[in-house]
N, C-alpha and C positions, 0 to 999 in steps of 0.2 A: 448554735451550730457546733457540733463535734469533730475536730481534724483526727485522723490519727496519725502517726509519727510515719514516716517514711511512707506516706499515701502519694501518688502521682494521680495526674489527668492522664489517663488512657487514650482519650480522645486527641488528644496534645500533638501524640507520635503520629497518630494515623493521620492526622490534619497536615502535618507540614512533610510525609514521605509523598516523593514526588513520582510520576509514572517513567518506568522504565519499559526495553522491552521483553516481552513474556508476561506482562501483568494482564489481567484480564481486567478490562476496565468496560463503564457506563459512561456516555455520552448524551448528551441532546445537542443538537445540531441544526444549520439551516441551512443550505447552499442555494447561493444564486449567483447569477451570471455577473457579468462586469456591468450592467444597465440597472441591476440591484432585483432585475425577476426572479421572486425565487421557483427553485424549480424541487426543490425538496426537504424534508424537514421532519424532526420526531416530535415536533409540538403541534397539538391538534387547534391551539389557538390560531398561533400562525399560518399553519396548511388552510384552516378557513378565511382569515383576512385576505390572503395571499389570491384565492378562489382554487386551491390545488387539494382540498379536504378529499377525500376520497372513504366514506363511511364501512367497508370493510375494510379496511385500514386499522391494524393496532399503534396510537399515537403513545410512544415511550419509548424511554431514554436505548439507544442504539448499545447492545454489548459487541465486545471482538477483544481478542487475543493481539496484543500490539507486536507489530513483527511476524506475523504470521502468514500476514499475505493477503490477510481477509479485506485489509481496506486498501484504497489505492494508495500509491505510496506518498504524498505530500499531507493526508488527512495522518496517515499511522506516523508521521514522522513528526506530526502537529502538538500531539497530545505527548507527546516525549519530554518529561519532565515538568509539567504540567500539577497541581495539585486539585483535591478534591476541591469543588466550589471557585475555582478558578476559571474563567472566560477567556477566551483568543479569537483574533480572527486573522485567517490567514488567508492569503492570496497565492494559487495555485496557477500555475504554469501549465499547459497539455502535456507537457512533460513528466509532471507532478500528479497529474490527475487522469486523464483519459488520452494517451496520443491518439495520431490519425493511423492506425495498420492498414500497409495497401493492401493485405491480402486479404483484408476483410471488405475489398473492393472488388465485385465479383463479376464478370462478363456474361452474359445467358444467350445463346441463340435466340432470335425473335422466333425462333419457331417452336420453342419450350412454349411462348404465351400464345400463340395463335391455337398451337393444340390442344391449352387447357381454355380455349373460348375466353379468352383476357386480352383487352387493349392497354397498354402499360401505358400510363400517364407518367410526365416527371414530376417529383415530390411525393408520389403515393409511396404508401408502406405497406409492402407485401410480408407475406410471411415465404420464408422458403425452410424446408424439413425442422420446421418451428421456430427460427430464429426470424424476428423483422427487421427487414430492413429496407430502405427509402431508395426510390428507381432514381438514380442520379442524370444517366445518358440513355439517348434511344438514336442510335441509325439503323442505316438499310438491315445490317446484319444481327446486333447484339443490341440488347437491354442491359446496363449498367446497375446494378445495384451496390448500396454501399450499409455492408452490415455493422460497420462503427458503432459504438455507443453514440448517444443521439449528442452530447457532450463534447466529442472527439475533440481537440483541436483549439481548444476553446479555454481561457483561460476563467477560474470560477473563481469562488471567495465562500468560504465557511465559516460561519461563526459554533465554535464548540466552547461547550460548557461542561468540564469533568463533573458526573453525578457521583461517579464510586468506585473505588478501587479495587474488588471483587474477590483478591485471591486469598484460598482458602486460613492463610494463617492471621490474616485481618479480619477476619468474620468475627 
């Protein structure tokens, strides 16, 4: 075996730099509820044990810009100083993850569904001008729907596992 003189491990720095924000980093991940269902996941093992595989589906490691918006704010605040090859699990508050917004609590005339020939059950999930959302309440006058994430409200748990730290002067 040959050293040369002042040779370092490259790999050394990049292993023990920790995620900040503005880093563009990889993820695999698993989210489930507090009863331990999981409801989503970038691993295709898991999404099948789980019975939530979904075969157009690409299973691999989640990218995003940390700080950016792109994830809810308890997952982006998760991976925050975190290193490559390192695991977390962390416990998410509705706060943290999905709150309930009322205005995404919407009132419809019952006579919006009688004229599109639809009886509104409660629990069904319509779509309105493409977004779905679940009929909550039905009286004499209004049909309730509640466009929330189906999440809302609810507190989850993630397990994240940093794959890679992406930005371009670590390549």
């Amino acid at each position: 075996m040959l050293l040369a003189s002042g040779c370092t491990d490259s790999n050394n720095s990049a292993n023990s730099r920790v995620v900040q924000v503005g880093d563009n980093v990889s993820v695999n991940y698993t989210g489930m509820l507090e009863d331990g269902t999981v409801f989503d996941t970038s691993i295709a093992d898991v999404a099948k044990a789980n019975g939530i595989y979904n075969p157009a589906r690409n299973y691999e490691p989640l990218s995003f810009i940390v700080g950016s918006g792109q994830m809810i704010k308890g997952f982006d605040n998760a991976v925050i100083g975190m290193k490559v090859g390192e695991n977390k699990t962390v416990h998410l508050s509705p706060e943290e993850a999905y709150e309930v917004k009322d205005y995404l609590i919407v009132p419809y005339p019952i006579e919006t569904f009688e004229a599109a020939n639809m009886t509104p059950v409660i629990g069904e999930t319509i779509s309105a001008q493409g977004y779905p959302g679940v009929i909550v309440n039905i009286n004499e006058t209004n049909v309730t729907v509640d466009f929330n994430n189906r999440l809302a409200g609810k507190n989850i748990i993630f397990d994240i596992e940093l794959v890679s730290i992406n930005n371009p002067e670590n390549a």
